[in-house]
N, C-alpha and C positions, 0 to 999 in steps of 0.2 A: 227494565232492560239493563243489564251487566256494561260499563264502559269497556270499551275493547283496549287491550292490552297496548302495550306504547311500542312500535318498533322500534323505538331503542332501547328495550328491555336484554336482547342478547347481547347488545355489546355491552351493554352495563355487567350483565354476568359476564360475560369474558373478561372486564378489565378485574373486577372482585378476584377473579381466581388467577388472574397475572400475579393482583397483588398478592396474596395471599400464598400463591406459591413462590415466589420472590420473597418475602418474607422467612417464607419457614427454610429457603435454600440459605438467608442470611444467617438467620439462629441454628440452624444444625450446621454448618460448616465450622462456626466462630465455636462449639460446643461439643464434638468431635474431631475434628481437627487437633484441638491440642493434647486428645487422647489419644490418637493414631502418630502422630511425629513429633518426636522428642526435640526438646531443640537445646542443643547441645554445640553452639560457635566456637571455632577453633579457630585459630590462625590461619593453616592451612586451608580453611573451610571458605575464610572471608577475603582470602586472596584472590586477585581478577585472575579470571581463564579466558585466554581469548583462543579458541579455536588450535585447544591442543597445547601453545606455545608461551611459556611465561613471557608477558610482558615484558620489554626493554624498558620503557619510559613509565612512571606512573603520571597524571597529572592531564591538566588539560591544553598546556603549550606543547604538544608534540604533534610535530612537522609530519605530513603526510605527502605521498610522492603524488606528481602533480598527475599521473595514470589514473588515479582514482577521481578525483575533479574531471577529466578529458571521459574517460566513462561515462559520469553523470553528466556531463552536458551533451553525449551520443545520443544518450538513451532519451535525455528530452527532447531532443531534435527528432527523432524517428518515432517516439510516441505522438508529439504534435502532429508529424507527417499521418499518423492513422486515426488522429481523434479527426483532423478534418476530411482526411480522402475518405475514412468507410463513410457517413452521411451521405456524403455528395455523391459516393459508389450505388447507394443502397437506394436514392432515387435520382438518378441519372437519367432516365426518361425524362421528367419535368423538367432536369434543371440542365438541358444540353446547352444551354447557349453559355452558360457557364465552364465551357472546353477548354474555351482558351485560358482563364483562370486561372484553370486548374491544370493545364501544361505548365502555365509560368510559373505555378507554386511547384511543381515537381520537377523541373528544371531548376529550382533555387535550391533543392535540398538536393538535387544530383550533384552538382558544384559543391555544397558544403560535404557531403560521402565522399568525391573525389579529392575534396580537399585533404580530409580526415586519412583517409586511406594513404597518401602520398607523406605524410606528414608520420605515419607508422602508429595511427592511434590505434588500430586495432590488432597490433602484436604484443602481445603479452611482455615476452622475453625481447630484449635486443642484447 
């Protein structure tokens, strides 16, 4: 009688032709690649572009306006508010006694929004 084949027979073939096609994407890109685009550095070429507008400053001591920090601490503050409310949204049946929690944690971030708003963090231009 034949031994029976091993169920882990396919994933074995799947990792083989991960590797293998991973492979042949590393040798043909490093292989064409420098037959398709010439490479040809200019000055003009290796100069930063930030979004259109030549750089003022080069280097890594340049002061940024403090709008941009106040952004990203918005935005963690309101992503926090949705990593925890969807869970507790999505099973709120089991976990009702957990209400009042979760007023007070929504009452905390209402205060820091109210804060934020009076303070004009969310206007662009002043």
């Amino acid at each position: 009688m034949a031994h029976p084949a091993s169920p882990f027979l396919p994933v074995l073939i799947l990792m083989l032709v991960a590797a293998v096609t991973a492979a042949a994407i590393l040798v043909l890109s490093g292989w064409l690649l420098p037959m398709l685009k010439p490479n040809n550095p200019k000055e003009a070429k290796m100069r930063p572009y930030e979004c259109g507008v030549p750089p003022i400053q080069t280097g890594a001591r340049h002061k940024y306006s403090v709008k941009f920090y106040l952004t990203a601490m918005l935005f963690i503050l309101f992503d926090v508010e949705a990593a925890f409310l969807l869970p507790w949204a999505v099973n709120f049946k089991a976990a009702l006694w957990t209400f009042g929690a979760m007023l007070s944690f929504m009452a905390t971030l209402l205060v820091g929004f109210i804060y934020a708003w009076g303070k004009g963090a969310f206007e662009w231009e002043r």
